[in-house]
N, C-alpha and C positions, 0 to 999 in steps of 0.2 A: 482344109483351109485353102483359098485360092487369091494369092498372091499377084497383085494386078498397078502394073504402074502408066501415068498418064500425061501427057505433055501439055500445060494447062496453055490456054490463048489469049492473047491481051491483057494479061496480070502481069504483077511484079514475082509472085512463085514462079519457081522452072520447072516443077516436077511434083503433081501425085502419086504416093505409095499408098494403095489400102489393101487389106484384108477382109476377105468376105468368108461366111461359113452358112451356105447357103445363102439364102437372102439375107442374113445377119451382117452389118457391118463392124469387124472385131477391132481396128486400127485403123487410121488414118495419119498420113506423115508429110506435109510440107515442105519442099525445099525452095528455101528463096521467101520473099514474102515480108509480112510483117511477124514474126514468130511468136511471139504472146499472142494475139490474135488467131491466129491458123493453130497454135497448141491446144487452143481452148475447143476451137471448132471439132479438133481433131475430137478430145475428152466427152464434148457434148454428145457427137454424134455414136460414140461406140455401144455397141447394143442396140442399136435400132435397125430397123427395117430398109430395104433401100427404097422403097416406094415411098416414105417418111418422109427419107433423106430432100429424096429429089425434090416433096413437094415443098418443103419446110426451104429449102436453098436455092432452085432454082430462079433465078430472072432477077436476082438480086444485083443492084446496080454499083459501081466500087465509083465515083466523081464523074460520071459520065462517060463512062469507059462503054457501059453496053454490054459489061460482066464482071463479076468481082472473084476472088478466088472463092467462096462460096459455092456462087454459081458457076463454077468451073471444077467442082468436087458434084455438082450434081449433074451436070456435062458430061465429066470422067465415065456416073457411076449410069446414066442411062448408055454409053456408049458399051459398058459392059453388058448390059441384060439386052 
């Protein structure tokens, strides 16, 4: 397992924690945010693919901000691979 934390841009989150095994992503963790929301994202995404991830969350838009913590978890996870 490969333990990876991320400093998200232009969101209300402060901080991505995720865990990957392999390309698998096992966890994902939110700090800051709307927390029900970012929890759920977190649940949805576990067990899937990161190439998934990215496609299914990137360019997603949070009020005109130009990223949403979504698209700041598929940010994270291309900044890893």
């Amino acid at each position: 397992m490969k333990k990876v934390s991320y400093i998200p841009k232009g969101v209300c989150s402060r901080q991505i924690q995720f865990e990957l095994d392999g390309d698998v992503v096992r966890s994902v963790k939110f700090t800051g945010g709307c927390n029900g929301n970012l929890q759920g994202i977190g649940k949805l995404v576990e067990g899937m693919n990161i190439d998934d991830v990215i496609q299914k969350l990137d360019g997603i838009n949070c009020n005109g901000r130009g990223t949403s913590c979504p698209d700041q978890l598929a940010q994270a996870l291309k900044a890893y691979k």
